[in-house]
N, C-alpha and C positions, 0 to 999 in steps of 0.2 A: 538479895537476901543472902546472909551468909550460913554455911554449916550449919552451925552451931542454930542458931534462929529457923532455921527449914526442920531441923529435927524436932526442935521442941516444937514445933506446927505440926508435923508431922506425928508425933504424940499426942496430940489435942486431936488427932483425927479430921483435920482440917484441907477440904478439899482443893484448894487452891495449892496447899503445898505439894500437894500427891500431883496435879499437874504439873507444878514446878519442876519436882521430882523428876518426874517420867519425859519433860521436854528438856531436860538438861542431861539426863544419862540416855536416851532412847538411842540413838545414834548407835553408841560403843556398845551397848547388850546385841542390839539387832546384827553388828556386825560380827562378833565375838557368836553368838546360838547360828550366825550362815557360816562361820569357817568351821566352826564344830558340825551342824550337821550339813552343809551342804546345799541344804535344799531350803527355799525363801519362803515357801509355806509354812515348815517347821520351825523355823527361825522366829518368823513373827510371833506365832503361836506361846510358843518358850519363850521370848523377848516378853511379851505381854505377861504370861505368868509367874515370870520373875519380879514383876515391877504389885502385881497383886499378893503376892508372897511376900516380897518386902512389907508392902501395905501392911497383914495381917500382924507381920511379927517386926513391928517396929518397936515394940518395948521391948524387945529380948535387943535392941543395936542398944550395943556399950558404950560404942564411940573409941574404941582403942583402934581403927583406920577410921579412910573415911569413908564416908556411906557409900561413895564411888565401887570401895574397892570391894565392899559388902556386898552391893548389889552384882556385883562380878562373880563372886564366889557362887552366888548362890544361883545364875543362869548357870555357870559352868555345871554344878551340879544337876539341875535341872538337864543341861543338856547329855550328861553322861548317862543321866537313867532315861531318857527319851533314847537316846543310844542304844541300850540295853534291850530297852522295848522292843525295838525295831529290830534288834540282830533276834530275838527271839520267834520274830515275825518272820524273817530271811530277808528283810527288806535295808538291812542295815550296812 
């Protein structure tokens, strides 16, 4: 399925594209939340809840990149305040 078709399934709320979703970008999140924090527990963790994150606010994707680069942005973020958390902890 392409883009454009995964999105708008993805806007219906339809579970097969949110699979689709998550087995075609899992990989690059998972890798990208281990170089950020380090450690493979946390990674999953943040890799998982960027891909649930996406999930809730897919009607706010515009579509000016592509969802790829969306869902990037928004572990990266996730990972910078898990970051935060953790130096706040000493553990960071």
């Amino acid at each position: 399925m392409d883009e454009k078709q995964l999105i708008r399934r993805l806007k219906r709320r339809e579970e097969r594209a949110f699979t689709a979703l998550v087995v075609q970008h899992q990989g690059q999140i998972y890798n990208l939340c281990f170089r950020m924090l380090g450690n493979a527990a946390e990674a999953e963790d943040i890799a998982q809840d960027t891909f649930v994150k996406a999930f809730k606010a897919i009607d706010r994707f515009r579509g000016d990149s592509q969802i790829g680069t969306w869902l990037y942005r928004i572990a990266i973020n996730l990972c910078k305040n898990r970051l935060k958390y953790l130096g706040r902890r000493g553990r960071g």
